[in-house]
C-alpha positions in Angstrom: 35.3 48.7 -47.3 35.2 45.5 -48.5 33.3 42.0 -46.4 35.6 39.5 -45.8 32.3 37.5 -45.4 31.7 37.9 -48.9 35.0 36.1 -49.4 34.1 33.2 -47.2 30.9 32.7 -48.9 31.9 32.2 -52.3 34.7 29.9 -51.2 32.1 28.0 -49.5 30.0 27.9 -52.6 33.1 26.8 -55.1 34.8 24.4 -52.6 32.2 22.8 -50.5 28.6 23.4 -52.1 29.4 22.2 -55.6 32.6 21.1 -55.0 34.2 22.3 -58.1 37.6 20.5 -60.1 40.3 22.2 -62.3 39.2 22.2 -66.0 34.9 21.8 -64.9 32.6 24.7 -66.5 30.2 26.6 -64.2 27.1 29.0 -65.0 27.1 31.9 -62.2 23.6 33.0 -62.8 23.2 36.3 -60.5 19.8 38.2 -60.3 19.9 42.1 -59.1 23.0 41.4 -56.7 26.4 43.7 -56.3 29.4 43.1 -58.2 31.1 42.4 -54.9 29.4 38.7 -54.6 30.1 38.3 -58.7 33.4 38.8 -58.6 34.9 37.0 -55.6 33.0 34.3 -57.3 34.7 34.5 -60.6 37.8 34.5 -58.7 37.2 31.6 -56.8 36.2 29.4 -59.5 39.4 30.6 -61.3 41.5 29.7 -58.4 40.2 26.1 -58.4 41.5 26.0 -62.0 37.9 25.8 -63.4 36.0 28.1 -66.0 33.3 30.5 -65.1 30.2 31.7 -67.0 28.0 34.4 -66.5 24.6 35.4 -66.8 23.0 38.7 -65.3 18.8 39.5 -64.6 17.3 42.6 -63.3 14.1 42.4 -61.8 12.2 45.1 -64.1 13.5 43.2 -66.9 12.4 40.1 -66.2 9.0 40.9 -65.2 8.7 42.7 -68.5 9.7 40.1 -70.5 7.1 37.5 -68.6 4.3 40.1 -69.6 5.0 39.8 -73.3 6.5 36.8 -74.0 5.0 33.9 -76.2 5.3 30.2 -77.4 7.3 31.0 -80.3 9.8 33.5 -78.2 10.3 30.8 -75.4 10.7 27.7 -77.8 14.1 29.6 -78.9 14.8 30.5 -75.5 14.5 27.4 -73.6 16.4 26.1 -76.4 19.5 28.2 -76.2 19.3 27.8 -72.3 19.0 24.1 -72.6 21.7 24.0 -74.8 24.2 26.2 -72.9 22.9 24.4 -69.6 24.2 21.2 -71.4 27.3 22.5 -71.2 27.8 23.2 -67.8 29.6 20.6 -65.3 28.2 23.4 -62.3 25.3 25.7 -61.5 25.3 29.0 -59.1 22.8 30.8 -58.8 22.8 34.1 -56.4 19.1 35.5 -56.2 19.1 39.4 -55.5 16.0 41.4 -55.2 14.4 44.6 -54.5 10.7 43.7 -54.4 9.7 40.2 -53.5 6.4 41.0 -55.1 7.5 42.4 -58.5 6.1 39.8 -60.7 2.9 39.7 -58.8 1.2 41.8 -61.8 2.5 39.4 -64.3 -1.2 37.1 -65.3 -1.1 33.9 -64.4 -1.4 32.1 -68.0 2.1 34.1 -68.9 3.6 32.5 -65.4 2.0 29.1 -66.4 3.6 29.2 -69.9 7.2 30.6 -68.9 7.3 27.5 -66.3 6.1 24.9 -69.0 9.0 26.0 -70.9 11.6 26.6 -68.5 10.8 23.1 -66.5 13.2 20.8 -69.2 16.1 23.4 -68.6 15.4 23.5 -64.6 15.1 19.6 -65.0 18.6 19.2 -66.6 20.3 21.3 -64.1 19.0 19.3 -60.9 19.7 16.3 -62.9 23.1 16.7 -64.3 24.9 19.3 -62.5 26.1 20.0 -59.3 24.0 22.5 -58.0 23.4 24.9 -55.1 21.1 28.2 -54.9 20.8 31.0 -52.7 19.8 34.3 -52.3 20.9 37.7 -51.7 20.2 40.3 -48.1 18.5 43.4 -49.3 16.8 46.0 -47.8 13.5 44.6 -48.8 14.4 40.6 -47.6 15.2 42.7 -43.9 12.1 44.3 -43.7 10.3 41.0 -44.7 12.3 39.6 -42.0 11.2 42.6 -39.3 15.1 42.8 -39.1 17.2 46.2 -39.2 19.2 45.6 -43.0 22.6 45.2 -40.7 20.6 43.0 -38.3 19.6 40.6 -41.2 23.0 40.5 -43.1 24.4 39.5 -40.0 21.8 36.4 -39.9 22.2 36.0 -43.2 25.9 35.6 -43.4 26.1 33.6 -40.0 22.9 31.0 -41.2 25.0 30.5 -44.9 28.3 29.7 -43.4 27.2 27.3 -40.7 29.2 24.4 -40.3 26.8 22.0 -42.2 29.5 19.4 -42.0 29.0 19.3 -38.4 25.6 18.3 -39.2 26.5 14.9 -41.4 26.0 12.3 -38.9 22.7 13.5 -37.4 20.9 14.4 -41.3 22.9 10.8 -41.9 20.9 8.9 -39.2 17.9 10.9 -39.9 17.5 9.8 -43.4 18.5 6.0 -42.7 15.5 6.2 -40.5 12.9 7.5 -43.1 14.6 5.3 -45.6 13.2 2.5 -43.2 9.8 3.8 -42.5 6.5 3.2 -43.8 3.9 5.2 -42.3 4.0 8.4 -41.4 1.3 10.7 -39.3 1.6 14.2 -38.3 -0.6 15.9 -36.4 -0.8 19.4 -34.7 -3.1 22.4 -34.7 -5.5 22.5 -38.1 -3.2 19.6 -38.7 -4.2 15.6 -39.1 -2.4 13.9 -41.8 -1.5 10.5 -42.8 1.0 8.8 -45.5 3.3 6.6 -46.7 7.1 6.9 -47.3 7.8 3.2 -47.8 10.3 2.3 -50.9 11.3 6.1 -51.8 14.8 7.1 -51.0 15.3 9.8 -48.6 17.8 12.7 -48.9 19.7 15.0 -46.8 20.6 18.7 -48.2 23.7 19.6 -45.9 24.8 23.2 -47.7 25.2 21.2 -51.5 22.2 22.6 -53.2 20.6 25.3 -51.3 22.3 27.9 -48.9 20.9 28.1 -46.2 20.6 24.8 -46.3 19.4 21.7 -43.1 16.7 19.4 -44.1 16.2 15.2 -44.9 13.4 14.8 -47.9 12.2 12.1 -49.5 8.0 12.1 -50.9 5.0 10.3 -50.2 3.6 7.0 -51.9 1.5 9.6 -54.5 -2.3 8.2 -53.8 -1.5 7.7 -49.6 -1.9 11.1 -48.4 -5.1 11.3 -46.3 -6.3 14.0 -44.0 -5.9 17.8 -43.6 -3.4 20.5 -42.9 -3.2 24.0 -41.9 0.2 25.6 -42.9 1.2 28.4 -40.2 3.8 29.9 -42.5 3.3 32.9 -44.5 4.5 31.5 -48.0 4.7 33.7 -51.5 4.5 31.9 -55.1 4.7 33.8 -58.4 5.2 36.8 -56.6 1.6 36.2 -54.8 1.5 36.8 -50.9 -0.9 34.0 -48.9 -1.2 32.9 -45.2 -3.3 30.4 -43.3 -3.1 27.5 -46.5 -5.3 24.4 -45.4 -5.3 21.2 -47.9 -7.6 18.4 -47.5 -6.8 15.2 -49.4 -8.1 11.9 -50.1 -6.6 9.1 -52.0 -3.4 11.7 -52.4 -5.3 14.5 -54.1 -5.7 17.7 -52.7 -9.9 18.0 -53.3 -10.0 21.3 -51.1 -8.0 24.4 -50.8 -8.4 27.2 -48.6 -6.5 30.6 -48.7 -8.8 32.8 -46.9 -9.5 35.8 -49.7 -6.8 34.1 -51.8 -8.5 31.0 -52.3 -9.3 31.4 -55.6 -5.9 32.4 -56.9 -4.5 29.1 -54.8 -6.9 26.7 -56.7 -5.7 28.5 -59.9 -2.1 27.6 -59.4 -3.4 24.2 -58.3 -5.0 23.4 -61.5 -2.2 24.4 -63.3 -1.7 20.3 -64.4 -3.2 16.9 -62.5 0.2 16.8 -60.5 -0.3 20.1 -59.2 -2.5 18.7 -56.5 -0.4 15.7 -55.5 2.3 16.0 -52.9 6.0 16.2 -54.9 7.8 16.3 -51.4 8.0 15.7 -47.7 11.0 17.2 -46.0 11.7 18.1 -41.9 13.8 21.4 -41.6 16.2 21.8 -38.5 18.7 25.0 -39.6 19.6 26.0 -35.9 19.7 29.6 -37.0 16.8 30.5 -38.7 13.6 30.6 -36.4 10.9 32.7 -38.1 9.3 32.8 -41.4 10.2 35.8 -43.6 8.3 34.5 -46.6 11.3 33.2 -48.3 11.5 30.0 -49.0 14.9 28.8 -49.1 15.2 30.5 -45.7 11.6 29.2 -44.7 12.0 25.8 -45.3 15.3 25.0 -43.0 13.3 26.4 -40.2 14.0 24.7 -36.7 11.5 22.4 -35.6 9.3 22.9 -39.3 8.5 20.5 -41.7 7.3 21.7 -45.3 4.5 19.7 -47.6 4.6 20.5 -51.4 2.1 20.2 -53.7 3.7 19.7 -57.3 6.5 18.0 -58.9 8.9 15.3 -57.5 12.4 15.5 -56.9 13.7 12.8 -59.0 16.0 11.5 -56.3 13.5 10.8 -54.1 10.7 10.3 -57.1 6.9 8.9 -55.9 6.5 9.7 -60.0 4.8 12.9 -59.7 4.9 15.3 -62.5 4.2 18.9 -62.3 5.7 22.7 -63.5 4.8 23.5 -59.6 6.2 22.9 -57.0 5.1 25.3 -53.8 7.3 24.5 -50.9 4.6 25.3 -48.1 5.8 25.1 -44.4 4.1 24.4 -40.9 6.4 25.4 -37.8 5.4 22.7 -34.9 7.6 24.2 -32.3 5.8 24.8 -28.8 6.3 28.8 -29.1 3.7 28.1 -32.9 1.9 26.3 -31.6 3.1 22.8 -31.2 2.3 19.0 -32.8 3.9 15.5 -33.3 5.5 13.4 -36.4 5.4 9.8 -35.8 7.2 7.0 -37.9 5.4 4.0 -38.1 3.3 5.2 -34.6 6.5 6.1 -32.7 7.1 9.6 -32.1 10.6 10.8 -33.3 9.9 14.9 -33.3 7.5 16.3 -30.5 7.0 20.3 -30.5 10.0 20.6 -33.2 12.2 18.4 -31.1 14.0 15.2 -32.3 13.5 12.9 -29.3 16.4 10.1 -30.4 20.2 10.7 -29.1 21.3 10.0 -32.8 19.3 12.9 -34.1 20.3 15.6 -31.2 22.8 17.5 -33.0 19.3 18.3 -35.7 17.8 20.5 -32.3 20.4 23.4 -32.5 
């Protein structure tokens, strides 16, 4: 029997998300997902009068390819991607999986060289298309979850089709008051940090470029970022599983990281370039629906009451000039049931325990 809310989602995606025009061109890039998802897609775009493309992964695939692939293989690829990225006006991407983990095996230096040449293509899509990115409920996302696999596609289809136009005037006010800050201090358990936003733009991501979607970002000044902090939120990069991330930093530079038994696999990824250990982005998450970490990031991120840190390359959009083929979204939860903690703008508290404390930002608490 076939999901209406399948329906619902890919209109959201054509009409809202990336907002597509009769005559525009749009990649649907779809890794390990049912043809159910791929095909009210393809309709939907072709209702709007536009053109769809499409490109297909399987996970097993992939991962083998990453194990043997070299400079020489790569330099053609990234230059056929590039190339067929250039002409694109739009950019789905649907990200299926059966096993979070199943690149975890793949060594590092093969990750390291399959991001160096991937980042121009990644680069021109953020830059010159419109955009959005989501992934797909599977068995293995509900059980990362602790969810039953109805349970979770019930989340996940009610957290993608919230009414993120409902949320415009709160993420609105909330980045005209980061656009007007200076310093910023958060502080919370394991947590004591310090910065400057002054002079970067600030950004709100309101269902246009990731589903689920609710957070305002900007970055830090790149050499301001002082103190310490202890991220509560399991996190997973390059298929690599780590909890309880502290960073110190001084003058912006992260000069201690700690992963418990995975320390020495996060310092690896950290010296991956000199941006790798500057902060690429500062972002406070307020998605009403989703309330616990399931090691997911573009669920993790948008969690209520969290803010996330990243180490690595800068948005363009809201640029402090860092450059980096990272960029590890890592997430601290300061609601009172994990723990608690404050964010202050220019000394004035505006979120205390994962609670916006102005009337204009209310609508952000859920």
């Amino acid at each position: 029997m076939h999901d209406a809310r399948i329906d619902a989602l890919a209109r959201q995606l054509v009409r809202y998300s990336t907002s597509l025009k009769k005559g525009e061109k749009v990649l649907l890039d779809l890794h390990d997902v049912p043809d159910s998802i791929g095909l009210a897609l393809i309709r939907e775009v072709r209702a709007k009068g536009a053109l769809p493309f499409l490109r297909l992964h399987q996970g097993r695939l992939t991962r083998e390819m990453l194990k043997g692939a070299g400079d020489e293989q790569y330099t053609i690829l990234a230059k056929h991607l590039l190339a067929e990225m250039k002409d694109m006006d739009a950019y789905i991407a649907i990200r299926g999986g059966h096993n979070i983990a199943e690149t975890s095996d793949v060594p590092a230096e093969k990750m390291k060289l399959a991001m160096k040449h991937m980042r121009p293509v990644i680069d021109y899509r953020v830059k010159k298309t419109k955009w959005c990115v989501l992934r797909w409920p599977s068995p293995s996302m509900a059980q990362q979850a602790g969810m039953s696999t109805e349970a979770f596609e019930d989340f996940y289809f009610r957290v993608c089709l919230l009414d993120y136009k409902a949320l415009v005037p709160a993420m609105t006010a909330l980045k005209k008051l980061m656009g007007q800050t200076d310093r910023v201090e958060i502080t919370g358990p394991g947590t004591d940090l310090r910065f400057s936003i002054k002079g970067i733009p600030a950004l709100f991501s309101g269902g246009n470029y990731n589903i689920p979607d609710g957070e305002v970002f900007t970055s830090p000044v790149r050499d301001s970022v002082e103190g310490f902090i202890t991220y509560n939120a399991p996190t997973i990069y390059q298929g690599i599983a780590f909890d309880g991330i502290r960073l110190e930093f001084s003058k912006g530079r992260v000069v201690k990281a700690e992963a418990g038994a995975k320390t020495k696999q996060i310092n690896r990824i950290l010296d991956s370039d000199e941006g790798a250990r500057y902060i690429g982005e500062f972002a406070l998450g307020f998605n009403p629906e989703i309330r616990e970490p399931m090691r997911d990031i573009l669920f993790d991120e948008k969690i209520a009451g969290s803010f996330h840190f990243t180490p690595g390359q800068a948005y363009e959009e809201a640029d402090n000039g860092n450059r980096s083929q990272v960029h590890w979204d890592m997430v601290s939860i300061q609601r009172k049931d994990w723990g608690g903690g404050e964010i202050r703008f220019d000394g004035k508290v505006i979120r205390k325990d994962g609670i916006f404390l102005a009337k204009a930002l209310e609508k952000l608490n859920g």
